[in-house]
KEKENU-40825 format. One record per residue (C-alpha): residue number from 1; x negated, y, z negated. Coordinates in steps of 0.1 Angstrom, whole numbers, plus 5000, padded with zeros to 4 digits. Layout:
<koldo resi="NUM" px="X" py="Y" pz="Z"/>
...
REM end
This chain:
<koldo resi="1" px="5153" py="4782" pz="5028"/>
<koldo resi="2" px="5128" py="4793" pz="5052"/>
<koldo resi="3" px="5147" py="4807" pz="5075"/>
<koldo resi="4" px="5166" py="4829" pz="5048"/>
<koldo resi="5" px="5132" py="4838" pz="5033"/>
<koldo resi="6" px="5125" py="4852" pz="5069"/>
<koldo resi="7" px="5156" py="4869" pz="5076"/>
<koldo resi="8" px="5154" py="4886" pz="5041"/>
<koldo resi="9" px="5115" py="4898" pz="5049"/>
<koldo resi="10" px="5124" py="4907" pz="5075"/>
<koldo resi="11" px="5154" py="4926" pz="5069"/>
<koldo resi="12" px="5136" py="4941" pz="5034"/>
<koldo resi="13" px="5107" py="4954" pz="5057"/>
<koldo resi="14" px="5125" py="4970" pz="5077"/>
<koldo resi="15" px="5143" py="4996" pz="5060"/>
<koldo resi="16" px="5114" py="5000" pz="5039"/>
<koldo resi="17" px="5091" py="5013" pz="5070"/>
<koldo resi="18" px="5121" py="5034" pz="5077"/>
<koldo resi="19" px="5121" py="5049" pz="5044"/>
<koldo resi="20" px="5083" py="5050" pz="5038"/>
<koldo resi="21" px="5076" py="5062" pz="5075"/>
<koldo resi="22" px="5099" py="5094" pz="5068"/>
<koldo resi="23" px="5082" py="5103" pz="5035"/>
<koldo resi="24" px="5049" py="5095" pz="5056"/>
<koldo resi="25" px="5057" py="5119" pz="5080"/>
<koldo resi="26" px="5069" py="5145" pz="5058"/>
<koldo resi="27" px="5046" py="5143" pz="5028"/>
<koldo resi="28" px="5011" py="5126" pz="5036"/>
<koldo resi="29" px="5009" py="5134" pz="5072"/>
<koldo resi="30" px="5004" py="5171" pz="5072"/>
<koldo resi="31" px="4977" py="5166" pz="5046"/>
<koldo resi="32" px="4955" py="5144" pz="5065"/>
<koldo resi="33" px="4963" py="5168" pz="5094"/>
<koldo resi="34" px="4947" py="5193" pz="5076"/>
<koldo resi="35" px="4920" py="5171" pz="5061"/>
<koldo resi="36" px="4905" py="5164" pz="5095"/>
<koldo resi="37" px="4902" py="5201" pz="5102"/>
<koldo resi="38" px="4877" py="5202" pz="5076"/>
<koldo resi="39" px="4866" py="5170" pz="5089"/>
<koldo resi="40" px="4860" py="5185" pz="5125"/>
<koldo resi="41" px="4851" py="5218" pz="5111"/>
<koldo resi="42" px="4874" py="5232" pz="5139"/>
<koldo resi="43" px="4902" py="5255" pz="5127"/>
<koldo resi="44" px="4924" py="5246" pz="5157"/>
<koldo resi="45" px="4934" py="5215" pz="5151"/>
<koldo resi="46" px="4969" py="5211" pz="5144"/>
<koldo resi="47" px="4969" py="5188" pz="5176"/>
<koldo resi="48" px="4942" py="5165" pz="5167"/>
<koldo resi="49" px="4947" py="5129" pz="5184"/>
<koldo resi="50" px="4951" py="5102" pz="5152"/>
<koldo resi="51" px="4918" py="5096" pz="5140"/>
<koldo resi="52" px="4916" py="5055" pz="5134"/>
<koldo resi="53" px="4919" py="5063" pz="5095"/>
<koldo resi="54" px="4952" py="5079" pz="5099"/>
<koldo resi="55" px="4970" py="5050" pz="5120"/>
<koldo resi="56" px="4952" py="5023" pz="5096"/>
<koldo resi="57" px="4963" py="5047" pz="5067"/>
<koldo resi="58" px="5000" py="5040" pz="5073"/>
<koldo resi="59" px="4996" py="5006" pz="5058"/>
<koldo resi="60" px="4969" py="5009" pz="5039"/>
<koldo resi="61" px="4977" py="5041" pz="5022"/>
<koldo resi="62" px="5011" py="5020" pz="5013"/>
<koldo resi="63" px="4994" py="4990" pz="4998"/>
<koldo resi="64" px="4969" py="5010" pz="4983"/>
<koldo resi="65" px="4940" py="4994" pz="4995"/>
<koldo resi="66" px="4915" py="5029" pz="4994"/>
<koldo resi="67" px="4898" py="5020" pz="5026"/>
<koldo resi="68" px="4919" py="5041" pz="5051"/>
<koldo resi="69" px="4889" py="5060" pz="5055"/>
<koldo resi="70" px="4865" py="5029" pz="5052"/>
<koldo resi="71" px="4829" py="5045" pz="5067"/>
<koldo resi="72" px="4847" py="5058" pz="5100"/>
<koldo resi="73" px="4829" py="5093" pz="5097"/>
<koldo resi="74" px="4796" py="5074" pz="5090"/>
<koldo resi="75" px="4802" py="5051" pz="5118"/>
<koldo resi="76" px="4780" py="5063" pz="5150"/>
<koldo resi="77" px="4791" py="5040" pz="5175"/>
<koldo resi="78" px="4817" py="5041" pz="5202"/>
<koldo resi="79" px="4851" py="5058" pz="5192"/>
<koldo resi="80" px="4877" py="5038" pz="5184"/>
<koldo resi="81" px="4914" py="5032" pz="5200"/>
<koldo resi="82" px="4936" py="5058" pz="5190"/>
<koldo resi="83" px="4975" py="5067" pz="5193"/>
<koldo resi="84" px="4983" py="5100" pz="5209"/>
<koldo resi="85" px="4994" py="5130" pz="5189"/>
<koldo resi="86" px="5036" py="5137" pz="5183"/>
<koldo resi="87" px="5054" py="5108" pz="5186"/>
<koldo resi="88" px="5034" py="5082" pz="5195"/>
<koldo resi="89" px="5017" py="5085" pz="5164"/>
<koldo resi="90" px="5048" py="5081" pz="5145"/>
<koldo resi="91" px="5058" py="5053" pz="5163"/>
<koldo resi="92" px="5026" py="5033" pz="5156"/>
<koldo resi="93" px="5027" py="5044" pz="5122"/>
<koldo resi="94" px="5059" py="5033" pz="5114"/>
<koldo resi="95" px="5048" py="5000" pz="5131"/>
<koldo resi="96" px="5021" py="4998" pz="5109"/>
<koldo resi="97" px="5041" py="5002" pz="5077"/>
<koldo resi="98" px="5072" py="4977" pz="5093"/>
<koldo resi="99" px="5039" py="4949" pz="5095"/>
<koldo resi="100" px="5030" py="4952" pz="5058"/>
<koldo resi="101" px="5065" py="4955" pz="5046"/>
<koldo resi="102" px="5072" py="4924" pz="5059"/>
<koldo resi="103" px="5042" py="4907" pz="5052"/>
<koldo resi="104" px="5046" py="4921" pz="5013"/>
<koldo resi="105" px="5085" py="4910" pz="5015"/>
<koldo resi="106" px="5075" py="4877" pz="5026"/>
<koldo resi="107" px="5050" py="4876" pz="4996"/>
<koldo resi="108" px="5073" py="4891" pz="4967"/>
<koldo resi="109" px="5100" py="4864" pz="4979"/>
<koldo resi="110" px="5074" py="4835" pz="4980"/>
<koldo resi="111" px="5062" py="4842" pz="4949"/>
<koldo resi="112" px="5095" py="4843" pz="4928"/>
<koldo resi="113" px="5109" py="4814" pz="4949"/>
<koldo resi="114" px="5074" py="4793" pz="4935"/>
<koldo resi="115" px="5083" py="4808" pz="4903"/>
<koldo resi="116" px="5117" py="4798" pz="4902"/>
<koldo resi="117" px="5132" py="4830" pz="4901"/>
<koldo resi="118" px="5167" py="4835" pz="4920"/>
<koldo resi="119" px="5161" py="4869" pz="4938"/>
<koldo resi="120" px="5190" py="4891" pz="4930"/>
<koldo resi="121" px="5183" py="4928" pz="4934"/>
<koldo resi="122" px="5175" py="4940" pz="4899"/>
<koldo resi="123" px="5149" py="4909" pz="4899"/>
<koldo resi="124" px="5137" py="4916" pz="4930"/>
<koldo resi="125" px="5130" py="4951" pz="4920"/>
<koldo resi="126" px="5110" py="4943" pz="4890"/>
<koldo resi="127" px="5091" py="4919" pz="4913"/>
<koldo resi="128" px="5080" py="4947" pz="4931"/>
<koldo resi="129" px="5075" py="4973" pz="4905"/>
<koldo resi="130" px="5048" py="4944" pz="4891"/>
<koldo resi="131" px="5036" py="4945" pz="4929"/>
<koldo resi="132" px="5029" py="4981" pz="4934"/>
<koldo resi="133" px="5012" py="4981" pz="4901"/>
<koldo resi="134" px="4988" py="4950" pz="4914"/>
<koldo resi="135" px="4981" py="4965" pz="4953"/>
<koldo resi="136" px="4984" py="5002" pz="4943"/>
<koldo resi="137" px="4985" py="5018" pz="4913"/>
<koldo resi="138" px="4961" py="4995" pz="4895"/>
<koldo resi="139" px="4934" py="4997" pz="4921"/>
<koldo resi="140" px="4938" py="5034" pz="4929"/>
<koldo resi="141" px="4926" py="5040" pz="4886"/>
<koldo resi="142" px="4893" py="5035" pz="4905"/>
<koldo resi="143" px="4895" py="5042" pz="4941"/>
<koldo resi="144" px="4925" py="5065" pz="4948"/>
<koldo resi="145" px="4938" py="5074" pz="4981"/>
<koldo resi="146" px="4909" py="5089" pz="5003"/>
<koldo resi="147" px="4917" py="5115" pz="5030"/>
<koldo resi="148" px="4898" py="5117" pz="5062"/>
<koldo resi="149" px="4863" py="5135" pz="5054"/>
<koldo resi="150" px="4864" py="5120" pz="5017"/>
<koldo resi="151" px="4831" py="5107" pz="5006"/>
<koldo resi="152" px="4833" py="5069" pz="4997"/>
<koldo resi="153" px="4814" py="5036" pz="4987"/>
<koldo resi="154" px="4803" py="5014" pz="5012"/>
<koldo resi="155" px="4840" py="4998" pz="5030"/>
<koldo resi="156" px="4828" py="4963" pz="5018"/>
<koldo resi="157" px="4820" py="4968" pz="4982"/>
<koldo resi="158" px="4858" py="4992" pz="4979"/>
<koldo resi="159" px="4876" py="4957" pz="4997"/>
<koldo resi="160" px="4854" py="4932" pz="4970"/>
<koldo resi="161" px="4866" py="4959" pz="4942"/>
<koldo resi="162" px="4900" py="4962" pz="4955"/>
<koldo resi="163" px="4907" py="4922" pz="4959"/>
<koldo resi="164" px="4897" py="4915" pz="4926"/>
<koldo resi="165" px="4916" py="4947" pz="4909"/>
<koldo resi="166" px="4945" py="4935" pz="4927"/>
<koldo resi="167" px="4945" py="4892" pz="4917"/>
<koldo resi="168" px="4936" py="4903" pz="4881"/>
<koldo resi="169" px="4963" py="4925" pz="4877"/>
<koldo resi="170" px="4988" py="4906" pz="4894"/>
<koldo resi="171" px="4974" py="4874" pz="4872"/>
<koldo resi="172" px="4972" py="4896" pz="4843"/>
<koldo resi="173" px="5012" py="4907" pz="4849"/>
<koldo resi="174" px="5022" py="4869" pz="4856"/>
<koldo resi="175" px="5012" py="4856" pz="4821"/>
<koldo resi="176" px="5022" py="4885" pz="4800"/>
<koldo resi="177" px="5055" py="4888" pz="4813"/>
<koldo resi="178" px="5064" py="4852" pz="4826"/>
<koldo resi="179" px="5038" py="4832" pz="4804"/>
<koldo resi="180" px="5049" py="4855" pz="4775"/>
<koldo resi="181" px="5027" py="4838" pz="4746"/>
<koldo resi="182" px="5006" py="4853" pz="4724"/>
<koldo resi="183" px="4971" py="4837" pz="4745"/>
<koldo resi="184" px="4984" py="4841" pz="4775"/>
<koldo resi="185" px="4993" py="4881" pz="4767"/>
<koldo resi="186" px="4956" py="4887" pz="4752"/>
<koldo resi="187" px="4942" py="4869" pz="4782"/>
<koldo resi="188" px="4965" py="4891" pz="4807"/>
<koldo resi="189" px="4953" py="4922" pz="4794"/>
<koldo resi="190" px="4918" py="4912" pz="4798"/>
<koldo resi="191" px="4926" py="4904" pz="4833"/>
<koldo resi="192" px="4942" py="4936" pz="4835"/>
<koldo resi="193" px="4912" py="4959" pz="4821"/>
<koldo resi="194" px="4884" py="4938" pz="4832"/>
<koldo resi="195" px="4884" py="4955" pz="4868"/>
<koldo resi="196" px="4883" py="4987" pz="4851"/>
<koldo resi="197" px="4855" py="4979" pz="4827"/>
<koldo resi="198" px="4829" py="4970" pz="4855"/>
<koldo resi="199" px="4836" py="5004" pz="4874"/>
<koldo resi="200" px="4850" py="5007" pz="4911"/>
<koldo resi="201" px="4822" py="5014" pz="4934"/>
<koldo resi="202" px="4805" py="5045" pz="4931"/>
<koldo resi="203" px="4797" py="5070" pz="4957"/>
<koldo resi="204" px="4761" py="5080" pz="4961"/>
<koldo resi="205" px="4765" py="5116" pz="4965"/>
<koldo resi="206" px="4794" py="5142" pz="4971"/>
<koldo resi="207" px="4791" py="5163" pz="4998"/>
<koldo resi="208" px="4826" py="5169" pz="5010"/>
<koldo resi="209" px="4839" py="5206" pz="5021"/>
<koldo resi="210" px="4873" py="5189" pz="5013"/>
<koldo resi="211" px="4893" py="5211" pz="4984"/>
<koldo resi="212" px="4899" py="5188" pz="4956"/>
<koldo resi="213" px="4935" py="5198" pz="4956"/>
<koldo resi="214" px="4940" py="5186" pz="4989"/>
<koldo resi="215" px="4925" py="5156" pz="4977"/>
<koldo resi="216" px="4947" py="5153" pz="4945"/>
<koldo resi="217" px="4978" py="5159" pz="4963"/>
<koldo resi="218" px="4976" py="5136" pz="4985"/>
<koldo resi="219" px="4964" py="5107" pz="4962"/>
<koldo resi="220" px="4996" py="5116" pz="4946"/>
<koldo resi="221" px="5019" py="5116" pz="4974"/>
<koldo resi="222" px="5006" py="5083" pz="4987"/>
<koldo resi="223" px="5011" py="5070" pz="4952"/>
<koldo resi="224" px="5045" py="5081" pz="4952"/>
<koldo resi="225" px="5051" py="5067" pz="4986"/>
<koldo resi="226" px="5038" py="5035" pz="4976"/>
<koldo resi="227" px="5062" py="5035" pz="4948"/>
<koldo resi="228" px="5091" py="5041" pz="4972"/>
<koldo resi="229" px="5082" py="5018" pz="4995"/>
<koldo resi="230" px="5078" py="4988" pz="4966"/>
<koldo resi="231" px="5111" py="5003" pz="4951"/>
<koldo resi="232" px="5129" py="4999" pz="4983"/>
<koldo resi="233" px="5114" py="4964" pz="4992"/>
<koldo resi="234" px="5123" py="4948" pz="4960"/>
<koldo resi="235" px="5159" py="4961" pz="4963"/>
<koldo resi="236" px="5166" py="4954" pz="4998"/>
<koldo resi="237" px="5151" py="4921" pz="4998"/>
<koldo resi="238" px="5172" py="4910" pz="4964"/>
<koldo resi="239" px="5207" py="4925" pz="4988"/>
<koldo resi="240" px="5196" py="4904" pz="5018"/>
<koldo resi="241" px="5186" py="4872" pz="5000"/>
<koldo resi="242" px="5220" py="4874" pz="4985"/>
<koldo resi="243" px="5239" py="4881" pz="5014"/>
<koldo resi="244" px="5222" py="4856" pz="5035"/>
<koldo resi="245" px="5232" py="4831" pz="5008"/>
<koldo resi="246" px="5265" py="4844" pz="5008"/>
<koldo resi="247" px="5272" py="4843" pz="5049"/>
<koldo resi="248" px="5257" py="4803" pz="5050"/>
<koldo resi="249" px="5284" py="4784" pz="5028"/>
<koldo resi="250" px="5313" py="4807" pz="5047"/>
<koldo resi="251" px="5301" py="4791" pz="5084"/>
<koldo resi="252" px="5299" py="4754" pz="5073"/>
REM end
């Protein structure tokens, strides 16, 4: 059992860092490239090295945890480790996003096996659906997607916010839709809005040069990406449970 929830992670992780790592590269990418430039106030910077928010980004921006830029422009200390510009940027980034699509395979398969559920690919896929709503679309109602040069709340107070947006929802979710009782329902949707009623944190004052379309698109894009990258781990991890079922009873 553990071994098949592994190779099916695995496997699921995978192609969705393939998938999501293209649509990084093609859609988010050139807007934090141009974010920094107002970040740097230099208008030659099509080059710029990785700043640490863009390689944390990758995965972050995926699981929507808002802190890809958490306090590195306010931070005044020694710079921090950064991948080269071209490819090895791409290749970190796409390792980033391969690390949390496993680890959120591993999770989404965990969670239906403790719940009983067989994980065929239409499962699987609603799974994850309910699992980009918890780690991203949910907590980004509050604290969407920041680009580098973004004004933002303190990084600890965003995590404290995002953490408990995230459980509620995903609590909230688990007893409406498995629970499916009229008390559990009413108590999911207070999960769900709670969050929401006591605010995300709030930043002090807004002093960004950034445009706010820049900033709307590419809250968007990551959204979508997210999506995507959810979509694709549900589906792949339902094929590769089944398959690895499949392949066992054939060798014995």
């Amino acid at each position: 059992m553990i071994l098949r929830l592994l190779s099916a992670a695995l496997a699921a992780g995978f192609l969705a860092a393939v998938v999501a790592t293209g649509l990084q590269v093609a859609l988010t990418s050139p807007l934090i490239i141009e974010a920094e430039r107002y970040e740097s106030g230099t208008a030659h910077s099509a080059a710029l090295p990785l700043a640490p928010a863009r390689f944390e980004g990758a995965l972050l921006h995926l699981a929507q945890l808002h802190l890809a830029h958490g306090g590195e422009s306010h931070d005044h200390g020694a710079p921090a480790w950064q991948p080269g510009a071209g490819l090895p940027r791409i290749l970190f980034t796409g390792l980033a996003t391969l690390v949390g699509g496993v680890g959120y395979a591993l999770l989404l398969g965990a969670v239906m096996l403790a719940l009983g559920r067989d994980p065929t690919p239409e499962r699987a896929l609603a799974f994850a659906v309910a699992g980009f709503v918890s780690v991203g679309l949910a907590p980004a109602l509050g604290l969407p997607p920041e680009l580098p040069g973004s004004e933002a709340a303190p990084l600890a107070t965003r995590q404290a916010w995002w953490l408990m947006t995230a459980l509620a929802t995903g609590m909230g979710l688990y007893l409406i839709a498995i629970r499916r009782v009229a008390v559990t329902i009413l108590g999911g949707l207070v999960l769900i809005v709670a969050p929401h009623i006591a605010g995300a944190p709030e930043v002090a004052a807004a002093k960004s040069d950034l445009p706010a379309g820049l900033a709307a698109q590419f809250a968007a894009r990551s959204l979508a990406v997210g999506f995507v990258f959810w979509a694709v781990i549900g589906l792949s991890f339902g094929w590769a449970w089944q398959a690895f079922g499949r392949e066992r009873p054939a060798r014995a």
